[in-house]
N, C-alpha and C positions, 0 to 999 in steps of 0.2 A: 504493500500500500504506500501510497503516496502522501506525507503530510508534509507539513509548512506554511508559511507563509503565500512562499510561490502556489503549492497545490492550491491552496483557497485562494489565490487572485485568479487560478487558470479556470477551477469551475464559479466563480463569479462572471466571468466575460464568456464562459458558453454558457450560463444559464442566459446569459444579457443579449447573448446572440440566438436563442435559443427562441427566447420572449418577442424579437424584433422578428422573426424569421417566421413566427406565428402570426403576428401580426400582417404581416404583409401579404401571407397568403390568407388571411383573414378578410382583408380588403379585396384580394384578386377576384374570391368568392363572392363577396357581395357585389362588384362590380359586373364580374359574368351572370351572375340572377339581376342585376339590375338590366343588364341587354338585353338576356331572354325573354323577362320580362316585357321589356319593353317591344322586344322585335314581335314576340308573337301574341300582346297583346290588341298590338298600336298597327305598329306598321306592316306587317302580312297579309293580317285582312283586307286591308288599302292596298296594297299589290296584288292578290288574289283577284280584287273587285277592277281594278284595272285592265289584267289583264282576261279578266272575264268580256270585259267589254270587246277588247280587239279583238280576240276569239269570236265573238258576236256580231260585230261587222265585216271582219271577213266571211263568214260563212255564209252571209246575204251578201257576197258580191261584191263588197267594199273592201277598196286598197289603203290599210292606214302606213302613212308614212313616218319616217324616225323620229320627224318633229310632231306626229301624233295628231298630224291632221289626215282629214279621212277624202282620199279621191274617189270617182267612178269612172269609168269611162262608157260612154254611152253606146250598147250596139246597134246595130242595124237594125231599122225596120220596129222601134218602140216609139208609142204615141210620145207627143210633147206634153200631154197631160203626166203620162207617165215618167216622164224623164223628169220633169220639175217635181215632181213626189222625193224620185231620188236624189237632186240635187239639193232639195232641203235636208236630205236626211243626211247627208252628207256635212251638211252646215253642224243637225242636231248630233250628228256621231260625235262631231270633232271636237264639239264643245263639254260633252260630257266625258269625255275621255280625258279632254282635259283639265277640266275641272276633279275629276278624281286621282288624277294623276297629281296635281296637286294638292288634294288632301293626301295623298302617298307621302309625296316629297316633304310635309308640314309634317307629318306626323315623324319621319325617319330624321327630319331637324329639331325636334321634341325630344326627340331619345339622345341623340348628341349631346344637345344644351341640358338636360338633364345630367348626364353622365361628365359633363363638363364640369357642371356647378358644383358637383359630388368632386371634383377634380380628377377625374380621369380624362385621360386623350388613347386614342385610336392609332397616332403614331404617324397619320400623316398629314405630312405640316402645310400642303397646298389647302387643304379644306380644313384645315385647324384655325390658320392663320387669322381669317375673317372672325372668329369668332368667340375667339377666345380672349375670356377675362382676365383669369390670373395664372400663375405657371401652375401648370400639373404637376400632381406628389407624384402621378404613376403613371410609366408610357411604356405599353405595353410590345411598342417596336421600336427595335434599336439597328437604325440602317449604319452606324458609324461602326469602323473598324477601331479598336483599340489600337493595336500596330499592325502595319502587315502583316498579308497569310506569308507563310512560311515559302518560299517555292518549293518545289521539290529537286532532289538530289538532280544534275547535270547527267548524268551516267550512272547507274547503278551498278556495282561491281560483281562480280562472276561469284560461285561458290568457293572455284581454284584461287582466286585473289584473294577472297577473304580467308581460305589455310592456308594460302602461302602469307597472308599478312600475320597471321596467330601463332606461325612457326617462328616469325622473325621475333 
């Protein structure tokens, strides 16, 4: 056994590192229940309903585009009565899609600014930047190298070089 002075300073700084090391994955915990939370209370069903939608106008015919607006293109040989039906619907697809698209996009900036205020960051700093208050305790991606990767060996030596080097 181990006593002294030093033994009792050694297990006071791992208890201390022990206590810190609980804590913080204490927080990692609450901040992944606070996402989950958030993702599949808030914003999935808003992306579900979204894309329930596009599912829904394409399948009558309608082409929605990346910016989420909804074209037709008219075939051959359909009444003008007809085609103005479609082209409003067109009008009405684009607008509810967008409009839900942006309850999507409000709700998945709800869960950010939540998890922000809590002081956590996501880790990246183009869509951080904007919006953030004060520094984050905890960032859960770390894109910075410490020091360089290691390279690897130039040449890797034979098994004969390495006995003839252990013989020397």
């Amino acid at each position: 056994p181990w006593t002294g002075l030093t033994a009792e300073a050694a297990v006071a700084l791992a208890n201390a590192d022990r206590r810190e090391i609980i804590r913080g994955a204490d927080a990692i915990t609450r901040m992944a229940d606070t996402a989950f939370r958030g993702l599949t209370e808030s914003v999935m069903p808003k992306l579900t309903n979204v894309r329930a939608m596009i599912d829904n106008a394409e399948r009558q015919g309608f082409l929605v585009n990346n910016d989420l607006s909804v074209a037709w293109t008219r075939p051959a040989g359909i009444s003008d009565a007809a085609a103005e039906k479609f082209q409003e619907a067109t009008l009405r697809f684009t607008r509810q899609i967008r409009d839900a698209a942006q309850e999507w996009w409000a709700a998945e900036l709800q869960v950010s600014n939540q998890m922000k205020h809590d002081g956590y960051t996501l880790g990246s700093s183009s869509f951080d930047e904007g919006l953030r208050t004060s520094k984050p305790r905890y960032r859960l991606i770390d894109r910075t190298w410490k020091q360089d990767p290691t390279p690897p060996p130039e040449h890797p030596i034979s098994r004969q070089q390495a006995a003839a080097g252990l013989q020397d």
